[in-house]
ROLUMPA-981703 format. One record per residue (C-alpha): x, y, z negated; residue number from 1. Coordinates in steps of 0.5 Angstrom, whole numbers, plus 500, padded with zeros to 3 digits. Layout:
<marbas>
px->X, py->Y, pz->Z, num->NUM
...
</marbas>
This chain:
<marbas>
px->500, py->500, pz->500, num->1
px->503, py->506, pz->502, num->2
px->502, py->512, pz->497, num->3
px->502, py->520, pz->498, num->4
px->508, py->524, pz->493, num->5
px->506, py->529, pz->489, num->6
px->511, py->534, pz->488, num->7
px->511, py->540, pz->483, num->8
px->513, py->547, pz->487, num->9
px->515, py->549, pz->479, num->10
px->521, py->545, pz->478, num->11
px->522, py->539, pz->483, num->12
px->519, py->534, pz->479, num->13
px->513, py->529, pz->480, num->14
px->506, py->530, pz->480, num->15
px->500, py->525, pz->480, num->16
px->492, py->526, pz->482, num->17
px->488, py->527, pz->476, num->18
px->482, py->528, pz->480, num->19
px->479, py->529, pz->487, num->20
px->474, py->532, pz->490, num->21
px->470, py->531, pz->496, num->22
px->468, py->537, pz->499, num->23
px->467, py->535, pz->505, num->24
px->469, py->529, pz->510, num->25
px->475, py->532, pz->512, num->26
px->476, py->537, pz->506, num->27
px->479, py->534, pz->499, num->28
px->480, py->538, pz->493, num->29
px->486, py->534, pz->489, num->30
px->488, py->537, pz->481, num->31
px->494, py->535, pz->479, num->32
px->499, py->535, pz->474, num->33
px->507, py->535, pz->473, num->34
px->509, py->529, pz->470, num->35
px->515, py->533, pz->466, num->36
px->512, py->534, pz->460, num->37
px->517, py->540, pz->460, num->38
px->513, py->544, pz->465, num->39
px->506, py->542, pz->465, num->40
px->504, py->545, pz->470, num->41
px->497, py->543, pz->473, num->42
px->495, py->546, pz->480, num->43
px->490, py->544, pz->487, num->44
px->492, py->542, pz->492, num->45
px->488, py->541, pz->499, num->46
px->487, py->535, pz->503, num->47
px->485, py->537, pz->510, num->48
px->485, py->533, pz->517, num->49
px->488, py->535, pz->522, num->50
px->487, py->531, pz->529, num->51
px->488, py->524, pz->531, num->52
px->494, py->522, pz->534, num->53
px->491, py->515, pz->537, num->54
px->484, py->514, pz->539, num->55
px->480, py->509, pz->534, num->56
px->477, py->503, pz->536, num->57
px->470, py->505, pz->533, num->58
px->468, py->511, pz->539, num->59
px->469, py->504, pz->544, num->60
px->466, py->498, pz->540, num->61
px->460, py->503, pz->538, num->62
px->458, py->504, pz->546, num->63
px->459, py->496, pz->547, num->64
px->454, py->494, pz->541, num->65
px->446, py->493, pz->541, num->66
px->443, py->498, pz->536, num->67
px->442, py->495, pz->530, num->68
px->448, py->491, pz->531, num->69
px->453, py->492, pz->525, num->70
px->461, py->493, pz->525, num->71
px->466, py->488, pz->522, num->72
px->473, py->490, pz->520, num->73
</marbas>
């Protein structure tokens, strides 16, 4: 599983998700806190998709099926 690196903008240190919030599809609120207990700072960060580099799978498997059809992964 690969995971994403929290980096804290005060002193360098490491970071973790205490809690996130969809606000949209595309568009996630992350609170986060750096780990050094020296530091302590806790800050937003925003998670936002960009654009694909691949086309997916889906938009061609979707057009192929009968209504009511469901999609296994």
């Amino acid at each position: 599983m690969n995971t994403m690196r929290i980096i804290c903008d005060k002193c360098h240190g490491k970071a973790r998700i205490t809690t996130r919030r969809e606000i949209t599809p595309r568009f996630t609120k992350l609170y986060c806190v750096c780990n050094n207990a020296e530091c302590g700072h806790s800050f937003v960060m925003h998670l936002e998709f960009a654009h694909s580099l691949s086309p997916s799978a889906y938009p061609a498997l979707l057009r192929h099926r009968s209504k009511g059809s469901p999609i296994t992964t």
